[in-house]
Structure formats: C-alpha cells, structure tokens
N, C-alpha and C positions, 0 to 999 in steps of 0.2 A: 644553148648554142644560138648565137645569133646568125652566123650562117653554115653552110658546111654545104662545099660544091668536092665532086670527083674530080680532081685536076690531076690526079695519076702521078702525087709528089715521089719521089724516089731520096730528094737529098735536102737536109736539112732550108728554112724559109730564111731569107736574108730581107730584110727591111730599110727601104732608105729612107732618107727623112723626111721628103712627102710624102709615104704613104705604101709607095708603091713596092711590089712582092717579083723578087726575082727565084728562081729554085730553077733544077734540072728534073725534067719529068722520065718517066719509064720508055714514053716516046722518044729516048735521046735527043731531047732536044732542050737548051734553054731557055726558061720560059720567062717572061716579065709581064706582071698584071697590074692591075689599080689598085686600091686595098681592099676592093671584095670582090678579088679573086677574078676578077672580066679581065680579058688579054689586051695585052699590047702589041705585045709580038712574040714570037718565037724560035729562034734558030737552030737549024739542023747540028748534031756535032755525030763524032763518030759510035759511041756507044750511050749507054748510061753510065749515074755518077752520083756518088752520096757525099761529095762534097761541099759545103755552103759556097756558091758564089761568093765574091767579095767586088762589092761595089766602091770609088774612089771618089773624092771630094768633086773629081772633076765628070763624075757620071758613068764612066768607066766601066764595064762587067767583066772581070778577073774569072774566069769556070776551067773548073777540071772535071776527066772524065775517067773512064776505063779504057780509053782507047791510046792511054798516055799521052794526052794532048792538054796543054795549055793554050785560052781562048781570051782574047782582049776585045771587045766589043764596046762600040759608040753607044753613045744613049739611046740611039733607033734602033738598035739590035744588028749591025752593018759590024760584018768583022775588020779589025784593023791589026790584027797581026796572030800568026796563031806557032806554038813550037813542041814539037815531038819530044817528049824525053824517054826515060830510061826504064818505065811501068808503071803500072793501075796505079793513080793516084787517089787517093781514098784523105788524104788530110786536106782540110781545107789550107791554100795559101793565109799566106802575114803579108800586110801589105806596108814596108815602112813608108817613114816620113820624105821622104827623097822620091818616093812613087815607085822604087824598085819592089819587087816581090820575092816573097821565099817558099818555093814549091820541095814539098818531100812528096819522094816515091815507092812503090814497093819493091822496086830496084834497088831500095838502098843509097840514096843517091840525097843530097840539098843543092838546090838550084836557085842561086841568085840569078833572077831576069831581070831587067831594066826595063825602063817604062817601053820602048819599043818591043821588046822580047828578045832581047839580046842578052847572051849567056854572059854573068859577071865572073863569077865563079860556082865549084861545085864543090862537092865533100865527099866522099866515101864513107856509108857508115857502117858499111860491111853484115848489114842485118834487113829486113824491110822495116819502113816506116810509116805506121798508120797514125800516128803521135798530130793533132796541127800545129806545126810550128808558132812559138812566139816572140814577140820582141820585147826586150825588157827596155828602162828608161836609158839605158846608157847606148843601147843597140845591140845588146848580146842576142845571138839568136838559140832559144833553148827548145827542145824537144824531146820527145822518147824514143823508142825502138823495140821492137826484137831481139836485142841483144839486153833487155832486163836493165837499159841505164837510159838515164836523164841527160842530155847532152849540154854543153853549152860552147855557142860559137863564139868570135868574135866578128864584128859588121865583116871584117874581109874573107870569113871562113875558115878560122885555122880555130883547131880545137882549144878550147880552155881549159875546160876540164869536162870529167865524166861521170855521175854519181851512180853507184849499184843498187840498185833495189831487190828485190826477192825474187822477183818473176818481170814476166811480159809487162812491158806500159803501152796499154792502146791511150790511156785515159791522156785528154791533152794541156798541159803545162797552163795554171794563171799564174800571172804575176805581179808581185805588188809593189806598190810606188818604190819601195828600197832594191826590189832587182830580188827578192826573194822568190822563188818556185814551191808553187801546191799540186801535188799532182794526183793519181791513185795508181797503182799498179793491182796486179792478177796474185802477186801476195798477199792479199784480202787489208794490204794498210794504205793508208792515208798518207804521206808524204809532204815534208816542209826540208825545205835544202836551203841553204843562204847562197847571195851571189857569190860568194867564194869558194859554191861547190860543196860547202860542209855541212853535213846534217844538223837539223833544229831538232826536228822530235818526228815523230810516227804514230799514227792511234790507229791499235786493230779494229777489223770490223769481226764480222761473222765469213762475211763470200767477197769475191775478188769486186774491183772498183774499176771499173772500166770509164765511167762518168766521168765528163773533165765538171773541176773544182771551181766556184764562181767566188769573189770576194766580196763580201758586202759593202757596203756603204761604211758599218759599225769595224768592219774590220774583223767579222768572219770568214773563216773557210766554211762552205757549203757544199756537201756533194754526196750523193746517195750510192746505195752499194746493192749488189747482188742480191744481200740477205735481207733485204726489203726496208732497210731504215734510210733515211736521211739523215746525215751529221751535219753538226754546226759547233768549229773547233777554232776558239781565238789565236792569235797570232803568237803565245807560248806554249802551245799546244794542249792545251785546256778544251774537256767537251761543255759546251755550254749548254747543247741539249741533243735529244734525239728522236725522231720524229717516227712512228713506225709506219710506212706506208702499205704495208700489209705484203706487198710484191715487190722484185727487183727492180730498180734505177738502172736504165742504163744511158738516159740524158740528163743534160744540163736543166740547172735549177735557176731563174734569173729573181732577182729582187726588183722590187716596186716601190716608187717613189714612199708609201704609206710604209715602208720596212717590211711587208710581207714578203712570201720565199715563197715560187710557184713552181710546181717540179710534177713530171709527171713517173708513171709504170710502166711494168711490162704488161699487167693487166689492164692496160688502158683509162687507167684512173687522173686524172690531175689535183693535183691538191693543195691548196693555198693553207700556208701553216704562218703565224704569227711570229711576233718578235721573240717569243720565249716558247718557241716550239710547239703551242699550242694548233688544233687544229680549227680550219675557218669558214671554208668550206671545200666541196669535193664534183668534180661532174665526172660522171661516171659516162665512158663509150662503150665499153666492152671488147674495143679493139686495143691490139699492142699499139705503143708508141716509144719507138726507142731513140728519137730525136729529142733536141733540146726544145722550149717554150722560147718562140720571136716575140717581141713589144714592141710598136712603135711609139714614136713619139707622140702619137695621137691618143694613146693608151688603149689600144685594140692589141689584145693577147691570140696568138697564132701559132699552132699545131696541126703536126700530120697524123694522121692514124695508118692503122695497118690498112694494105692496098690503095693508099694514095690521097687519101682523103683530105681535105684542107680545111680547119677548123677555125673557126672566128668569134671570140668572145669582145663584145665592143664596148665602152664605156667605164674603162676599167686605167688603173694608175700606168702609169708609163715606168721605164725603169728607173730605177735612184742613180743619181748620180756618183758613179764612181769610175774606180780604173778598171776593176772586173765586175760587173754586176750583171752581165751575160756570156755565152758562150764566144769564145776569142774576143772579147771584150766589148764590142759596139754591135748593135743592131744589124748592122753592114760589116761583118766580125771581119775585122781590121786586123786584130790578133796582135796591136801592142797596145804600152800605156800608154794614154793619152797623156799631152801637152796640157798646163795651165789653160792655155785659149779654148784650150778642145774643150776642157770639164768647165767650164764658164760657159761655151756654147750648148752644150750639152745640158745645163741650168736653163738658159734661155729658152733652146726650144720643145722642153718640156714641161715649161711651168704652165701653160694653160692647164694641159690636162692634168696637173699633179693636184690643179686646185676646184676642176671641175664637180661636178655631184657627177657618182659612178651608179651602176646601174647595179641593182641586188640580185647578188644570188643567196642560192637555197645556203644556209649552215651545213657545215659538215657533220656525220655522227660523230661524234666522240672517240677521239682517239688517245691510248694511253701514252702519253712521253714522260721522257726518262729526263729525273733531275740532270744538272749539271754535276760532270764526272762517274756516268754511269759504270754500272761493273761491264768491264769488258769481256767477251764472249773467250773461254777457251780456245785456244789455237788450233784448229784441225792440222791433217796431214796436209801439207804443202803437193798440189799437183804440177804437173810440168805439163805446159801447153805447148803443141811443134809451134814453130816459127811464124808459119803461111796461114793468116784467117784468109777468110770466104770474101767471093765478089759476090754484090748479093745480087738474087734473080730479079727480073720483072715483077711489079708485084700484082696480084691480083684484084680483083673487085673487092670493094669494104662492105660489112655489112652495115646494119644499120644504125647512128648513134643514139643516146642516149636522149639527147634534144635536137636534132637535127629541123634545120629548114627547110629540107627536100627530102623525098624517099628517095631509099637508097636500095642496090638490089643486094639479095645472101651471097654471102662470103665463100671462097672459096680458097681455103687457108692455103699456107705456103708448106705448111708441117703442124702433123698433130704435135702437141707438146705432153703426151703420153704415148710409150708404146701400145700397138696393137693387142687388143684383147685377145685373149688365145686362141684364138681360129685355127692358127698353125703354133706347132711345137717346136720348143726352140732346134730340133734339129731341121726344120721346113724353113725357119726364121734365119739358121744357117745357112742353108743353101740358098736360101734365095737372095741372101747378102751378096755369098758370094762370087752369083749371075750376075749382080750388078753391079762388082769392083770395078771402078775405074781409078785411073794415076793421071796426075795431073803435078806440072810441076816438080816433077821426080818424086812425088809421095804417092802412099796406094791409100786411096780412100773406099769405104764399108758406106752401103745405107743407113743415118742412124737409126733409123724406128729396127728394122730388120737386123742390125748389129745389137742396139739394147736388148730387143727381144731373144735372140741366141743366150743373149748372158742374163737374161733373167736382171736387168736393170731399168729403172725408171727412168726417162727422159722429162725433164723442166727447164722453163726458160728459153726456150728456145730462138735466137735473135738472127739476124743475118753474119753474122762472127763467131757466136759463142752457143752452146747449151751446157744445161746443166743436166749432171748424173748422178742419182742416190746409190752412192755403194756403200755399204753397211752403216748405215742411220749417217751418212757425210751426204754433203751436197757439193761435187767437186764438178770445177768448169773443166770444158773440153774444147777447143776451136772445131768448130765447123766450115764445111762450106755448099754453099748452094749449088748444086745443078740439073736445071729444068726445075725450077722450083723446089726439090728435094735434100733436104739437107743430110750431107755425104761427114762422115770422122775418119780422121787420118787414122788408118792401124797403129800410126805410133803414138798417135794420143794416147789409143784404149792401154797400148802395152806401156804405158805412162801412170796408169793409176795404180794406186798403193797397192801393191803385193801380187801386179799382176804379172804373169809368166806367159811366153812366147815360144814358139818353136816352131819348124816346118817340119813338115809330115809327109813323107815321099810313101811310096808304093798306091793299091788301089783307093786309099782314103787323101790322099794329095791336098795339101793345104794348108793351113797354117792354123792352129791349136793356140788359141787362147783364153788363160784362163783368168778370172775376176772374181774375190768374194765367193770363193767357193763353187763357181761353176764356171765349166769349160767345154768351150764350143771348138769345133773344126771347121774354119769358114773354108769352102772351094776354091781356091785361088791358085792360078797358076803363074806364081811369084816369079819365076823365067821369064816368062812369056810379056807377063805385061812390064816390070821394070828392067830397064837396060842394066846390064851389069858392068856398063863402062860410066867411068867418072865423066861426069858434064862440068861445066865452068861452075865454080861455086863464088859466091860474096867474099870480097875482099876481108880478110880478118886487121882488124882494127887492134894493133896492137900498143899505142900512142897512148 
C-alpha cells in the first residue's frame, strides 16, 4: 500500500480526471481531496450516504444522502441547489448527456432533475430502489427494485417494459453499446436481457449476486458472487472462466488498460486476476471491503476498507477503455454509455499512464480457476428476502492493514460474523433477542447474533444490507439492517427460510415461536404492543 489515511469513507470513491477524490464521509459530510487523500474542502449535508458522488464535465458535485436529499455543488464545494425527495437514497444517480440527472429512492420513486434541480418527471415503482440507475445509448433509463424486476424507462419516464427475475435486484444494471442489460439478482444468477426486454441467457452461481456487473474491453461480463468466485461470462452467455476468491464479492470489479480484472472481498482481500482468469497478485488488509475499486486516469487504484479507511496503490494501469469497465461506467460514474468522443477522450487521457513502467507487487498464491464452461453448482432452495435492506451505521475505527503507510489503531467491529459462543443458552439468547426487538418501518426486527443463537444458526458475511445463514449445510442470505451499529433481521426474513414455521404464543410464555432446521425458540415479543395493527400507506402496486 502506498498510502492508506482514516478519512472515515462511508460511500463508494468517485475519481475526476485530475486526480482528485470526492466521497461522503461518516461525518456527513461531502468530502473532496487531492489524489492522496489531503482535503480541499468539505460540506455539511444532513445525514450520511453510501452513495458515489457523481461529478460533471462542468465540475459539478451531484451527492446523495440518508436524509433524502439531493446536493449540486460548484467545484469549491459552494451549494448551488439542493432537493428533498421521497427517501434514503442508497443508488448512486445517472447523470445524462443533457446534464439532467436520474435519482432512485427507497421511496419507490425515479426522479428526473435538471441541471438546476427542477423536477422533470417521476415514476412510481411501487417497491424501494437500491438498483443505480443507468442510461443506455438510445436514453432508456433501466434499473432494478424490490419488486424482483429489471426496469426500463423511456428518456420521458413511461415504462417500456419490465423483466422478472427470481428474487430481489440490489445489484446495479451495465450496459452495452447495443442497449443490452447485465445485472445479478439475490436468485444467485447472472442476468443478460436485450433492449427489447427479452431474456438472452442466465448463468447460476452458488449464493445470490448483489455486485453490479462490469463489461470488459474484450466484451465480458465480469462480476463476483456471494459464494466467493468471480465470473467472466461472454456476450452468449458462455463462462469463460472462473476465479475463486476464497470470500464473497459484494463490489465491483474494474479492468485495467493491461486487460487485468481487479475485484476485491468481504475478507478484505483484492485481487488482480488475468485475462484467462489466472491469478496475479493479491494484498491482503484483513478488513471487509464491500465497495467497488476507483482508477484514475493517472493509474492509482483506490479502496475503502472496513471503518473508513482509504487505500492507495499508485503506479499501476488505468482502466481500459470501454463503455463499462467500472462501476456506473466512468471513474466520475456517470452511469451511461459513453459517446464516440467520450471513449476517444477516454483513450487520450489515459495513454500516458497505460504506457508508463508500473510499480511491482508481490504475486499472488496460486489459485485454482475453472476452465471455460465450468460445471455449475446445484441449485439450492431459493430464500425470499423482505423488501427493506439496512441504512448502514457509522462506521467505526479500522484496524490495521496489511501495508499500510501509517499506523492505524484496533478495530472495533460493527458485528461479529459468528454467533456468540455459548456463554448463554439458546433460551438466554431468546430472551435477550427478545429485550431488544425493535419495528421500524412497519417490520419487527430480532438482534442477529442473539436471534442466530436461539436457533442454533451460524451467521457469515455479514455486510451493511445482507448476512449470510448456514441452515442445514445451505448458506442462505437474509437482509439486515443496522442499528447502533448492531445488525438487527426482520422476523419475516427468519420466518422466510425453508421449512421454517411461526406462531404467536399467548398466555405466561407470550411471544412468538419460531422454528428453523429443527430448533425452535420463543422470542419475548409483545407483537401488540410494538406493531400497530392498523394499515399505514403502502407503495403503490405497479400493475402496468
């Protein structure tokens, strides 16, 4: 690591093409640095926000936050327009060709803004949207949802069409010069849909695909999954290979002028894998990193770690030029494809460094990949995830990385990613879950560590959206969500996993009885008390 400062990142690194580093930090604020990491400025917004900034030709800072707010911002950091909309926005905006922007909410809502922040139009998608919206070459605006579909607009907002997938799509839409969508959904497959809305093909994985899909140079789909591998699937949906990264993906993979594919884990691993899926080398931090890898044009490679940390490998290739070769497509994720001029400029100002002498790192150990067409893994049982992922917490202090340029102090995780060791029995692990039910959002959420532990279930993976649960030799996801740091599961997730059974329990053992895989717990919950039993406003159902 060539440098690595605590800058308290909270949402993915946006990159402009001098150098310089925009992000939203835990301090809610958005932050703009030089390219190592020394500030420029900063401004106040209302909450925190995992969104990437989107930066504009003209200098422009495009941020979203949790506090439902879109922010326009001069190149000194000077707000010049800001608009409330309709909830926690978690996808980064598309910023088209015209200058207007395209914000999804968890509201359920598409917001066409114009370059001053004036509302063009809206959409109803009748589900929350954590998908970030894209633009394809003709102007279609495509995204996913909560509602298990791939959308597609037209520039003026009326629906085109809608594709079904198996399960939830957080993962967010690339697209390729023909208008075609790659996406991954929580059905554990891979997705290729044509602009016409109609399916091309699907390749299963092992665990659901949260990662949005990056398109190479060569004209692969790239993009890693839960079950620890990264794919690289050509445009008939052919595997060309498969990379095993030992842990789940849940960020973007970008490619590099040299054709290499850099992608990191959830075990804090990055790993530079070759054109035939070989492995190249590896830097190990030890912290999660569940964002995507920034490039600039200077070819300094840019990651966050767990608790904030900002990571800098410098001397290294820039990305290749294409229409997706990183997350929403440009370094400054812009979130469409580029024009002719664009990928000619995009040639221009990264030829120095595509041609420069790069700096060595260590080799990777050897890892095994799977010929092209590998056997694919059996189909587990399909889980059903609630609707509402997690806003995620504050994060805490990082420990220390692997190469780091400064010390750093110990960690003070957000969540163990095993339950607690039996100190208390799962009837102690009961009740003390169900002390600390809370509803948010009209759903009743369990502590995870303290809900796994009643049922006798392992907890893995654990991200600011998702964990993963081994219930009888399966590894099935479950949406989380954070509070105080704590990651909280919807009772309806648990009562969502295969064969499990629910019931309320009145008299002196009051609460609700659930059972999983053979064991069943009585959490304390007093289901009256904390959910209303009168109907609230629900999402518009989209029946078009």
């Amino acid at each position: 690591m060539d440098v690595f400062k605590e800058l308290r990142v909270i949402s993915g690194v946006t990159v402009s093409g001098n150098g310089e580093l925009t992000f939203v930090g835990s301090d809610a604020k958005i932050h703009r640095t030089d390219a190592t990491g020394s500030s420029r400025w900063a401004f106040p917004v209302g909450d925190i926000g995992r969104a990437y900034p989107v930066v504009t030709p003209q200098g422009v800072t495009i941020a979203a936050s949790y506090d439902d707010t879109v922010y326009a911002l001069d190149p000194a950091g000077k707000l010049l327009w800001k608009l409330k909309l309709d909830g926690d926005i978690f996808a980064t905006p598309a910023l088209r060709i015209d200058g207007s922007v395209i914000v999804a909410t968890a509201g359920g809502t598409i917001h066409a803004l114009s370059p001053a922040g004036k509302t063009l139009w809206t959409y109803k998608v009748g589900a929350p949207v954590f998908s970030s919206p894209a633009i394809g070459p003709d102007g279609t605006v495509y995204f996913g949802a909560q509602n298990n579909r791939m959308h597609a607009l037209t520039p003026g907002g009326q629906l085109k069409w809608a594709y079904t997938a198996g399960s939830l799509v957080f993962s967010s839409p690339a697209v390729g010069p023909d208008g075609s969508v790659y996406f991954g959904s929580s059905d554990r497959r891979i997705h290729a849909v044509g602009p016409d809305g109609q399916p091309k093909w699907t390749v299963l994985t092992g665990l659901f695909v949260n990662a949005s899909p990056i398109i190479t140079s060569g004209g692969l789909v790239v993009v890693g999954s839960y079950d620890g591998s990264v794919y690289a699937v050509n445009t008939s949906g052919e595997t060309e290979w498969t990379y095993r990264a030992g842990a789940g993906v849940a960020g973007s993979a970008v490619e590099l002028s040299d054709g290499s594919v850099i992608v990191p884990d959830l075990s804090g691993t990055v790993h530079a894998i070759g054109k035939a899926g070989q492995a190249l080398w590896q830097i190990k931090t030890g912290k999660k990193i569940d964002t995507g890898i920034s490039v600039s044009d200077q070819g300094s490679l840019y990651f966050v770690t767990d608790g904030g940390g900002l990571n800098i490998v410098q001397k290294q290739r820039p990305l290749a030029v294409g229409p997706w070769t990183t997350f929403h497509g440009a370094p400054n994720p812009v979130g469409r494809v580029p024009t002719p001029v664009e990928l000619q400029a995009q040639t221009q100002a990264r030829r120095a460094a595509a041609s420069a002498v790069v700096a060595a790192l260590k080799p990777a150990t050897p890892v095994a990949t799977a010929p092209a067409q590998p056997a694919r893994p059996p189909q587990p049982t399909q889980p059903t995830q609630p609707a509402q992922p997690t806003r995620p917490a504050q994060p805490t202090t990082p420990t220390q990385p692997t190469q780091p340029a400064q010390p750093t102090q110990p960690a003070q995780p957000v969540q163990p990613t095993q339950p607690a060791q039996p100190a208390l029995t799962p009837e102690q692990f009961a009740a003390a879950a169900g002390q600390q039910a809370r509803v948010a959002d009209g759903q009743l959420f369990l502590p995870l560590t303290e809900a796994a532990g009643a049922l006798g279930l392992t907890v893995r993976n654990v991200t600011v959206r998702t964990a993963t649960l081994r219930v009888q030799a399966q590894n099935l996801p479950v949406t989380v969500r954070l509070f105080d740091r704590v990651a909280f599961v919807p009772l309806a997730a648990l009562a969502d996993l295969p064969g499990a059974q629910v019931r309320l329990v009145s008299g002196a053992a009051r609460g609700v009885e659930l059972g999983v895989a053979g064991r069943t717990a009585v959490f304390p919950v007093n289901v009256a008390r904390l959910l209303s039993l009168q109907s609230g406003a629900e999402f518009a159902v989209d029946t078009r």
